[in-house]
C-alpha positions in Angstrom: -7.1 -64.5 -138.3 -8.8 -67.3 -137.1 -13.1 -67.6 -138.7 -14.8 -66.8 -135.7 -12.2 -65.0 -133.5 -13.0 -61.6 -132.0 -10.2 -59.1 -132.3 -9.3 -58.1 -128.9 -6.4 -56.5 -127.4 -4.0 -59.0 -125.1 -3.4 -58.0 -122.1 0.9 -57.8 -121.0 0.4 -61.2 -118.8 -1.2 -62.7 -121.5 1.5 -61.6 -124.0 4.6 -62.9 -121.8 2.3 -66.1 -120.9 2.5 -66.7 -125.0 6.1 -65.6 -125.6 7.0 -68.2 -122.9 5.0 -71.5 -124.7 6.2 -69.9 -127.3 9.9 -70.3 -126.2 9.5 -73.4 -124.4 8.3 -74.9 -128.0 10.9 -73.8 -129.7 13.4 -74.7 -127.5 11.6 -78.1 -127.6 12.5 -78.5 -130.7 15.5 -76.4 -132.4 17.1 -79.7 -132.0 14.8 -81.4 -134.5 14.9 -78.9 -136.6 18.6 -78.1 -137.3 19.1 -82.3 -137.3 16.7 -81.8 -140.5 18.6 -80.0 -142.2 22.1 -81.0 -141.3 23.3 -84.8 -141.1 25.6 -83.6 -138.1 25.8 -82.0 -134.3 26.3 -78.4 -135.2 28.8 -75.7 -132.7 27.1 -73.5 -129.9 28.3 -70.9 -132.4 26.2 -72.0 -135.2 23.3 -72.4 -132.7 23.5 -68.6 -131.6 24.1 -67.7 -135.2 20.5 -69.5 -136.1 19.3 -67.8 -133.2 20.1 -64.4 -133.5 19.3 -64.6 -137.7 16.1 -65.7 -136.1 15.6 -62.6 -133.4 16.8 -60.0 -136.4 14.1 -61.3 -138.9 11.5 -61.0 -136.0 13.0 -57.8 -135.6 12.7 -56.7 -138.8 9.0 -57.8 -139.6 7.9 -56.0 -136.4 9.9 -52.3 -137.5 7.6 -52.7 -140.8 4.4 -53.9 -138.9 5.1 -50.3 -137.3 5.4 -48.4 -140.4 2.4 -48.8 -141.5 
């Protein structure tokens, strides 16, 4: 948490509004990232590989977030 931030619950709008800048930063630069770890263009199988390893680990962090 950010010093000075006041805990407050986001509204749905504001949610998808962040899950969209969100995406649109990513997307921005998957690119970049995967050309910084690999010297080569990679297949559109790899890339949906990355991102569903990507959506699973989200995935999984959330289903313990909701254990507690």
């Amino acid at each position: 948490m950010y010093k000075g931030m006041t805990i407050q619950q986001l509204t749905k709008e504001q949610i998808r509004a962040i899950v969209n800048r969100l995406d649109n930063v990513v997307g921005n630069h998957f690119h970049d990232a995967i050309c910084a770890e690999v010297d080569e263009e990679v297949e559109d199988s790899d890339v949906y590989e990355i991102k569903k390893r990507l959506a699973l680990d989200y995935l999984e962090e959330w289903q313990q977030f909701t254990k507690r």
